[in-house]
C-alpha positions as CSV (number, residue, x, y, z in Angstrom):
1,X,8.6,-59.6,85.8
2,X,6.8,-58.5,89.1
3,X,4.8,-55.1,89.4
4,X,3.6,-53.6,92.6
5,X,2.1,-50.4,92.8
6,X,3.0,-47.6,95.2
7,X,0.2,-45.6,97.2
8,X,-3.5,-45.9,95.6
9,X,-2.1,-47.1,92.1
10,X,-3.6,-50.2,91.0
11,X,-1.9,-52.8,88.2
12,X,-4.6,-54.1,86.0
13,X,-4.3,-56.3,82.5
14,X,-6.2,-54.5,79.8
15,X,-9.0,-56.7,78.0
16,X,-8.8,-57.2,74.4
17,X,-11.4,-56.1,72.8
18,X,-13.5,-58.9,70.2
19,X,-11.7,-59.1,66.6
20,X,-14.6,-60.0,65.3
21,X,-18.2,-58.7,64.7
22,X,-21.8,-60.2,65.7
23,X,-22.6,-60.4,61.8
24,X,-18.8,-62.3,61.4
25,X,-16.7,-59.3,60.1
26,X,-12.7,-59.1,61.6
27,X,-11.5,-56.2,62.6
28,X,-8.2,-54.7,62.2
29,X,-6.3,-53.6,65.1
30,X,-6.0,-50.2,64.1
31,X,-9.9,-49.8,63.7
32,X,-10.6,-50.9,66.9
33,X,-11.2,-48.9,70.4
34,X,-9.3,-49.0,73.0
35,X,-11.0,-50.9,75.6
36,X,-12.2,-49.3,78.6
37,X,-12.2,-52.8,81.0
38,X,-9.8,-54.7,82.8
39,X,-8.6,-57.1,85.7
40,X,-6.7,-55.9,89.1
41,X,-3.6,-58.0,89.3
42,X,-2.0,-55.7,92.1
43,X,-2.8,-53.0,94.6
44,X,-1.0,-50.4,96.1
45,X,-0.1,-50.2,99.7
46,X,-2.7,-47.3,100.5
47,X,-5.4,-49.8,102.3
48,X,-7.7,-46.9,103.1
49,X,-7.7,-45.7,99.8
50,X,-8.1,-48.6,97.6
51,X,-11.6,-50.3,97.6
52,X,-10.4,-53.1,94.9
53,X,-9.0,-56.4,95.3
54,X,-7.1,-58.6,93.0
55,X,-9.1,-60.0,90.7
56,X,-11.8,-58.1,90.2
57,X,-13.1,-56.8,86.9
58,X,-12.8,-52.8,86.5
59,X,-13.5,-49.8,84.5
60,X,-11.5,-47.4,84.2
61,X,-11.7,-43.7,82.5
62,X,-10.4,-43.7,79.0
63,X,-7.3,-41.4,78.7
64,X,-6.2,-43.1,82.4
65,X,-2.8,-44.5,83.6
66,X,0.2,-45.1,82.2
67,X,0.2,-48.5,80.0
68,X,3.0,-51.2,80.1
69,X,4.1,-54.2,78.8
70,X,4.2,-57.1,81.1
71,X,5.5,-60.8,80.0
72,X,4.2,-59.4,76.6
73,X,0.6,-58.5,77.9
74,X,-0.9,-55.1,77.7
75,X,-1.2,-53.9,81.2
76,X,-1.9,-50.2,82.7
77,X,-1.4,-48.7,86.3
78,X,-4.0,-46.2,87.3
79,X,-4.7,-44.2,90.2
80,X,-8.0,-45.9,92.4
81,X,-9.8,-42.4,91.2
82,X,-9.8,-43.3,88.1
83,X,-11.6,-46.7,88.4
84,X,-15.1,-45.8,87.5
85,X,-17.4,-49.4,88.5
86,X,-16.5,-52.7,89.3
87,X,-18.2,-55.3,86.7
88,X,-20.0,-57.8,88.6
């Protein structure tokens, strides 16, 4: 399936966060926090408001976008205000 964005929206794929500690303890899904970093897979068609380009790594404010499912990845579409940094 194909996702574009309208206006200053932004499509990114949600990182997974590690399942397992630096000491070697897993994780269970449910213990784990929602990660706050991901990468732009499409931008909207507001070119003055959108600073991002596809592929670059992102963070984004935690209670932000709405979150889909995308060929069975975890993806979210956000506004460009609520990308906070790009991770370089």
């Amino acid at each position: 399936m194909k996702i574009k964005p309208l206006g200053d929206r932004v499509l990114l794929m949600i990182e997974k966060e590690e399942e397992k500690t630096k000491g070697g303890l897993f994780i269970p899904e449910t213990a784990q926090e929602k990660t706050q970093t991901g990468v732009i897979k499409a931008v909207g068609d507001d070119t003055e408001a959108i600073t991002v380009k596809v592929g670059d790594k992102v963070m984004y404010d935690k209670y932000a976008g709405t979150n889909i499912k995308v060929d069975g990845a975890e993806h979210l579409i956000v506004k460009m205000q609520d990308l906070i940094a790009v991770v370089e």
